[in-house]
C-alpha positions in Angstrom: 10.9 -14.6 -29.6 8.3 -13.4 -27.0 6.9 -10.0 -27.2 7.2 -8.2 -23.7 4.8 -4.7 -23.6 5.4 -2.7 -21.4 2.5 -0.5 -20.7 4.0 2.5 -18.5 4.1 5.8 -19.0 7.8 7.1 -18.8 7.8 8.2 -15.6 6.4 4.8 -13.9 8.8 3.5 -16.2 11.7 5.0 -14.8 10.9 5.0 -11.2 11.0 0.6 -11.8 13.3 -0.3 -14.4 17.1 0.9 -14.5 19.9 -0.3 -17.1 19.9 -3.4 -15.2 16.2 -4.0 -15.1 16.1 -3.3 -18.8 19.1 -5.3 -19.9 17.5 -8.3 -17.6 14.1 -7.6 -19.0 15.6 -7.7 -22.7 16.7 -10.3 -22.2 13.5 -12.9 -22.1 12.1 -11.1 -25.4 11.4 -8.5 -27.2 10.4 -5.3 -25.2 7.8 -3.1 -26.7 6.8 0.3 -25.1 4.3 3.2 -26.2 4.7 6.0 -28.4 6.0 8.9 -26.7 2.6 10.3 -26.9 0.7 7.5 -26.5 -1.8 7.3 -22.9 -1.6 3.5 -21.9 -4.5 4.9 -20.0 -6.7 4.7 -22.8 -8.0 1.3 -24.4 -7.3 2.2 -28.0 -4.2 3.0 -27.2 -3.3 -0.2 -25.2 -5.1 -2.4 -27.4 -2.5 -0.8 -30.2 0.2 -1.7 -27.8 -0.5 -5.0 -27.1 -1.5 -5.9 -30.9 1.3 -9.2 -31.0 2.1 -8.8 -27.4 2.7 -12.3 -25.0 3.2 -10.2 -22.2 1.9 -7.2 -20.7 4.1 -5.3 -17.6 1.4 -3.0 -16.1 1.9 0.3 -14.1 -0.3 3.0 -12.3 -2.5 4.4 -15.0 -3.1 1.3 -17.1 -6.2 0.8 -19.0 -8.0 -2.9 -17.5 -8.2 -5.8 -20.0 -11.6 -5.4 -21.1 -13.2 -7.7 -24.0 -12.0 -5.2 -26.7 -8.3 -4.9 -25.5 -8.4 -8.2 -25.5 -10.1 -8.9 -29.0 -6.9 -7.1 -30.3 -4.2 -9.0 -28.2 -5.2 -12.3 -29.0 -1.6 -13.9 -27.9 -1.8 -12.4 -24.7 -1.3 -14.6 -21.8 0.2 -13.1 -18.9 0.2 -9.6 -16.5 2.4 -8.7 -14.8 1.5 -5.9 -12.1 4.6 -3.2 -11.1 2.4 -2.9 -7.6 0.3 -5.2 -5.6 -3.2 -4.5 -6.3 -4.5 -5.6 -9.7 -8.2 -5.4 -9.8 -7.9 -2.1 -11.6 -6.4 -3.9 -14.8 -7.9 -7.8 -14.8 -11.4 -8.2 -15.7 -14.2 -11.5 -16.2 -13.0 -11.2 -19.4 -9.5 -11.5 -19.2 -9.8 -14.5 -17.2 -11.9 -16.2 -18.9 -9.4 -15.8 -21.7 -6.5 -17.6 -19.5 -4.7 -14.8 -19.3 -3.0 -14.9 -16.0 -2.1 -12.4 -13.6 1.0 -11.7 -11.1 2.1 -8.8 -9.0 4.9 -7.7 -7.0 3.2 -6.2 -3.8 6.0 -8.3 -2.0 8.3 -6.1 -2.6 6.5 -3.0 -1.4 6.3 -4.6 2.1 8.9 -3.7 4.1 9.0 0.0 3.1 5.4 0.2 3.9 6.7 -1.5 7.6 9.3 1.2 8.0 7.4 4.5 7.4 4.7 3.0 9.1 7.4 2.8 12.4 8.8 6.1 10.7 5.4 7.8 11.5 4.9 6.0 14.8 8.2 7.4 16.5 6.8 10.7 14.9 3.6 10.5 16.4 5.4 8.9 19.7 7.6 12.0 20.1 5.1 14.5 18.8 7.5 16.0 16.2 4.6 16.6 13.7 3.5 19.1 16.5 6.6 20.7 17.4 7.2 21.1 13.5 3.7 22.9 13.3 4.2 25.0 15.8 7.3 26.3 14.5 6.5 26.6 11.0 3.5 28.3 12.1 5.5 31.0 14.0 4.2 29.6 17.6 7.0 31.5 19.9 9.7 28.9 21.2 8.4 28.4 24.9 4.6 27.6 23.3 6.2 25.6 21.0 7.4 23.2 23.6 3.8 22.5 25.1 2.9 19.0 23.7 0.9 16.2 25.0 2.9 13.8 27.1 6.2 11.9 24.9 6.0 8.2 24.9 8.7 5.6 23.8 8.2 3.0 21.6 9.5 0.3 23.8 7.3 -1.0 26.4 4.1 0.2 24.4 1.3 -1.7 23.3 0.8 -1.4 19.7 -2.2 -2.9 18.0 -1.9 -4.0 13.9 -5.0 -4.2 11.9 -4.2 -6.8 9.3 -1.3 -9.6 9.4 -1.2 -9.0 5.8 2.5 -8.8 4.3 3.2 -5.0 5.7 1.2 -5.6 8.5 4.0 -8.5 9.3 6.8 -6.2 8.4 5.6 -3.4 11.1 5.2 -5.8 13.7 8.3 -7.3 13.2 10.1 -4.2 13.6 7.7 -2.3 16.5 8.9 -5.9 18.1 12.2 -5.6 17.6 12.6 -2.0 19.8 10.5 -3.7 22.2 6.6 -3.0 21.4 4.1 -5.6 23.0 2.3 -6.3 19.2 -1.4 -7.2 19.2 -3.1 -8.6 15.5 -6.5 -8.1 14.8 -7.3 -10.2 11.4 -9.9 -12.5 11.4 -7.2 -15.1 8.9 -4.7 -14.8 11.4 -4.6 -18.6 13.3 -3.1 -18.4 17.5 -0.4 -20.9 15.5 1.1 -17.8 13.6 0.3 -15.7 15.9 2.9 -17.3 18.5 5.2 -17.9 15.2 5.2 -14.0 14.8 5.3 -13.2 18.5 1.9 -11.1 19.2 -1.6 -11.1 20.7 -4.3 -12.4 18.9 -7.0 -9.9 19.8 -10.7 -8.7 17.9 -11.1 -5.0 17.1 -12.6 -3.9 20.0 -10.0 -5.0 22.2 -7.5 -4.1 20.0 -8.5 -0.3 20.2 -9.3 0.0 23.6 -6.0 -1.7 24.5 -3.5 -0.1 22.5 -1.6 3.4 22.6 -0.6 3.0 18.9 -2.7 1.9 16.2 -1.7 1.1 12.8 -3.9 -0.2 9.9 -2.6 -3.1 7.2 -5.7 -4.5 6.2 -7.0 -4.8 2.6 -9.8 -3.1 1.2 -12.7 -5.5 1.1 -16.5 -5.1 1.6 -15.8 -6.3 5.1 -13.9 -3.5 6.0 -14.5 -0.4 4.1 -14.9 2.0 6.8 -14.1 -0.8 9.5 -12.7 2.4 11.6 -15.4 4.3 12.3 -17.0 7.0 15.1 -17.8 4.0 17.5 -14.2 2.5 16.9 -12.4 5.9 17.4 -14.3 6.2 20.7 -12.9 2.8 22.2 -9.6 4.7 21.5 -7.9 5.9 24.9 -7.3 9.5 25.0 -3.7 10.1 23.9 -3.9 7.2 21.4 -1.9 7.8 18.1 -3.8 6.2 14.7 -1.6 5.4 11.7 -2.3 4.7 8.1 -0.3 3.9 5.5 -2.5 1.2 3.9 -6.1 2.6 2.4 -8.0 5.2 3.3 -11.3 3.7 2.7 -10.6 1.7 6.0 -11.6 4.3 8.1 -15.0 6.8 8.0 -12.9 10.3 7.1 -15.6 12.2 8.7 -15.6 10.3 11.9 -11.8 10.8 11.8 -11.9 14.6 11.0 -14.5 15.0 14.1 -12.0 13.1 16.8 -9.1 14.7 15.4 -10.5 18.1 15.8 -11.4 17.7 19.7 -7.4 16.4 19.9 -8.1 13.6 21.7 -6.3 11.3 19.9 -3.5 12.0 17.1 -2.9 10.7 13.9 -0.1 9.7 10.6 -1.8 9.3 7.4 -0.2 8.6 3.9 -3.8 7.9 2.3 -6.9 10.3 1.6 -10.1 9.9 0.3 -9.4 12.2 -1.9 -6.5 12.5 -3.6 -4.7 15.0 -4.3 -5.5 16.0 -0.8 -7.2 19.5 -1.4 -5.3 22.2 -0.7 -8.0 23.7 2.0 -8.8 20.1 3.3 -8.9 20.5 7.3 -6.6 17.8 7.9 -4.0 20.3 6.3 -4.3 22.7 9.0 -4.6 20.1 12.3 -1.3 20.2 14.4 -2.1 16.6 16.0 -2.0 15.3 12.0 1.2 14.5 10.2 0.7 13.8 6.7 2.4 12.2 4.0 1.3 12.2 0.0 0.4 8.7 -0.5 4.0 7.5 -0.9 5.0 5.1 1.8 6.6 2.8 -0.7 7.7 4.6 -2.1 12.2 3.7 -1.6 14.3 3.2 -4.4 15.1 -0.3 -3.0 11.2 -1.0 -3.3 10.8 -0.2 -7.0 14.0 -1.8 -7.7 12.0 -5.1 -5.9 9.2 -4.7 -7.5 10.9 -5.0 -11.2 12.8 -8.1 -10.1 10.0 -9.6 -8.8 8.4 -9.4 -12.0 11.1 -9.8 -14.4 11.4 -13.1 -12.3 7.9 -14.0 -12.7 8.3 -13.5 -16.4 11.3 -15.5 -16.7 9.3 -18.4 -14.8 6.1 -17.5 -17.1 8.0 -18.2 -20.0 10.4 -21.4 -19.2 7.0 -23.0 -18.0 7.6 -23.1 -14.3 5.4 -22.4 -11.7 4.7 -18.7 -10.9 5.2 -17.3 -7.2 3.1 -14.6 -6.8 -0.1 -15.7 -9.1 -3.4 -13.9 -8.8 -6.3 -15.8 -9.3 -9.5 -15.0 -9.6 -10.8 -16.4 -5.9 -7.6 -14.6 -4.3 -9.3 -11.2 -6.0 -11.6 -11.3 -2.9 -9.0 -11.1 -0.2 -7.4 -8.3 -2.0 -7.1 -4.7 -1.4 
């Protein structure tokens, strides 16, 4: 019988897996998880773990398959990520070794897509300010003043990145009536006119739109790809949104715009994080802020552990996987 590891903590572990997911999971082997006080974070500990393991589920927190984890797992031949990103866990070594990688950032998609419109109708309406100014005691006739309301429908809305969220956002700004442009250099005009938008570069893309919402993975390309000469193509009034990674945009450049008010802005993603507790963006009335959790649904975790007991089922009967990492994919991403 196959060994199945799970290296979670308890708490990642519950937010993925319920009776079902474990019954299913039980199913295709034998399911191993850590001591109760054992830190999957740490390589001893994980190399323990995965001692006779043939499979590895991984979580937020897991220690990467480095030579000596892998010197101690030596019938280890598949990962299986919980999220979508998995640089933090594979390494040279691992695949070198054949051990192969697959993720379930497919089912984190659409949830992504809906806070991301979640935070745009926010932003649209200007409910983060109204909210600030009553929490913050503002007497109800100042509490009204706001910068012009806008509707969703009719607006241009510019995505950054067609990438699997970025397709769920547009899909849905579309379907209340958004005009959608797509800035992503992988994008062809042929799926562009499959998905119904503009095919636009950067520049035009944020001089054009009234909302702006970034889906694009973290690569050296476009780390810090928003920056102070891309916030200033930016019409005044314009409304920035991201739920994807904060290393997209130059925080400092962000902080300075969003402190003359000239344009407004949802974020779910900090450079650092936690977000201090006296970090300026806490106290900005034209911010709304979320704590890194826009996939955070119950139907999205629930995805996620399907995806990947699926992907273990197929690992195992010899069939091909669907959402396989290799290593040339690792530089498209985030």
């Amino acid at each position: 019988m196959s060994v199945i590891a799970v290296a979670a903590s308890p708490e990642v572990r519950e937010l993925f897996f319920d009776a079902e997911g474990w019954a299913a999971l039980r199913r295709l082997g034998e399911v191993r998880l850590p001591a109760d006080d054992a830190d999957v974070g740490d390589k001893r500990a994980l190399a323990r773990l995965l001692g006779d393991a043939d499979v590895v589920v991984t979580g937020w927190g897991t220690a990467p398959l480095t030579a000596e984890v892998l010197a101690a797992a030596p019938r280890l031949r598949l990962l299986a990520h919980t999220g979508a990103s998995v640089k933090p866990f594979v390494t040279p070594a691992s695949f070198a070794r054949g051990v192969r990688v697959t993720q379930a950032g497919e089912a984190m998609a659409y949830a992504v897509g809906e806070q991301a419109l979640a935070l745009t109708l926010a932003l649209l309406h200007q409910l983060h300010r109204f909210d600030h100014a009553l929490r913050t005691g503002v007497d109800w006739g100042a509490a009204k003043v706001a910068p012009p309301r806008r509707e969703l429908r009719g607006a241009t809305v510019g995505v950054v990145g067609a990438s699997r969220t970025g397709r769920a956002y547009l899909g849905l700004v579309r379907a209340l009536g958004a005009r959608v442009l797509v800035a992503d250099p992988y994008l062809s005009d042929a799926d562009a006119g499959v998905l119904g938008v503009e095919r636009v570069d950067l520049d035009h893309l944020l001089a054009r739109s009234l909302v702006v919402s970034l889906h694009a993975p973290v690569l050296p390309e476009t780390v810090k790809m928003i920056g102070g000469r891309e916030l200033a193509l930016m019409p005044d009034g314009a409304l920035l949104v991201n739920t994807a990674r904060s290393a997209l945009v130059d925080e400092t450049a962000l902080l300075a715009v969003l402190r003359s008010g000239r344009i407004d802005a949802a974020l779910d993603v900090f450079d650092a994080e936690p977000l201090p507790m006296d970090h300026p963006f806490r106290r900005l009335p034209n911010v709304l802020l979320t704590p890194h959790e826009a996939a955070g649904t119950v139907e999205s975790r629930r995805r996620a552990a399907d995806i990947v007991i699926a992907e273990i089922d197929r690992f195992l009967r010899g069939e091909q996987l669907r959402h396989e990492v290799r290593p040339e994919h690792l530089d498209r991403t985030g």
